[in-house]
N, C-alpha and C positions, 0 to 999 in steps of 0.2 A: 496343281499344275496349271500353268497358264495353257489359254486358248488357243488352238495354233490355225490361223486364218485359211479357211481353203480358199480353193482354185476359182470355186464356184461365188463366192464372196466378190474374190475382184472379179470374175465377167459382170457380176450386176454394177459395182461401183465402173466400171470399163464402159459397159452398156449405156448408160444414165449421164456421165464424163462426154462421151459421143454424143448424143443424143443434144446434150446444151450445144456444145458446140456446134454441130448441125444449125442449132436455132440463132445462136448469138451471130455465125458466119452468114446466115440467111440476113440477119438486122443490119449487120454492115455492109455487108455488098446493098442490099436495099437504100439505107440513109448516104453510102456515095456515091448512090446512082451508076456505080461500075457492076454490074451483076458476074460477069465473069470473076470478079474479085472473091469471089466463094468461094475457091477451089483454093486460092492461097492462103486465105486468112483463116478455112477450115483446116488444112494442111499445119497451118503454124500451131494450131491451137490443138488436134492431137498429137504432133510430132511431140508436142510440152508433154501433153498427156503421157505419153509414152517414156519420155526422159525422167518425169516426175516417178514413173513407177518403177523405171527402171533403178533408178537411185534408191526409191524404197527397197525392191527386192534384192541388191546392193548388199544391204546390212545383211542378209542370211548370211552365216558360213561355210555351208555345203556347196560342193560341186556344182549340182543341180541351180542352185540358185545365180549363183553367177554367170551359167548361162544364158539364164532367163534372162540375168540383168544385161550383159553383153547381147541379145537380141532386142531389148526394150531400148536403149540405149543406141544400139545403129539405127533402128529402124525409124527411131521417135529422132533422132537427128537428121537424118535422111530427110524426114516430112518437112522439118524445119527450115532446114537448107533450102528443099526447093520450093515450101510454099516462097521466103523470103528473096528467093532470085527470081520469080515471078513478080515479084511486087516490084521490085527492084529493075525489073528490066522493063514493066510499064512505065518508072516512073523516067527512068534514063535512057529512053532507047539508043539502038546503035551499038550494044555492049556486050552484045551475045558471045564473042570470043571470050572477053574477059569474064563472064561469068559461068560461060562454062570452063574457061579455067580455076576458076575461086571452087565451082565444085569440085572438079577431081583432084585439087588441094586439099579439098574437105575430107573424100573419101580416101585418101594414102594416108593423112595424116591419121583417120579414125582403122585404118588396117594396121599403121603400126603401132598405135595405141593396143588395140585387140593383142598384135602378137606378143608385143611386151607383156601385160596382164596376162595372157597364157602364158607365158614363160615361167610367172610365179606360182602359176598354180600346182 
């Protein structure tokens, strides 16, 4: 029988994923001299994390998984979104309507996605 990965497996791969991050977001807000720029470019690069495992846990079958992956999946796009309309509204200012409308595009569009994917389950 194969291995079946516990819970505990992904917190340390979770924990250690975070942790770079932490470090790599710390080295680029440092080399562009933007220091508030840590909070987006850390944002982008767990919300990945989260998208990345959510796809992983994705492939399970079961109920249970799916959910998991529907939680990893909003929550790691969610990070995405706004690390990147952070960045985006440093680099454009003045666009604050428009991208707080680009979000709540983001979030209706990933609520009907959700409900569709429950439908089939």
């Amino acid at each position: 029988m194969a291995e079946q990965v516990t819970r505990r497996d992904y917190t340390g791969l979770t924990v250690g994923f975070i942790l770079i991050a932490l470090a790599v977001s710390i080295l680029v807000a440092y080399s562009i001299d933007k220091w508030w720029y840590f909070v987006p470019i850390f944002l982008i690069f767990a919300g990945s994390f989260g998208l990345l495992r959510g796809a992983m846990v994705a492939k399970g079958g079961t109920k249970e998984s799916r959910s998991t992956a529907n939680y990893l999946l909003t929550w790691g796009g969610i990070m995405v979104i706004i690390g990147a309309l952070l960045v985006v509204n440093d680099l454009l200012p003045g666009n604050l309507v428009v991208l707080i409308a680009v979000f709540l595009i983001f979030v209706g569009g990933l609520a009907l996605a959700i409900f569709a994917l429950r439908g089939k389950g």
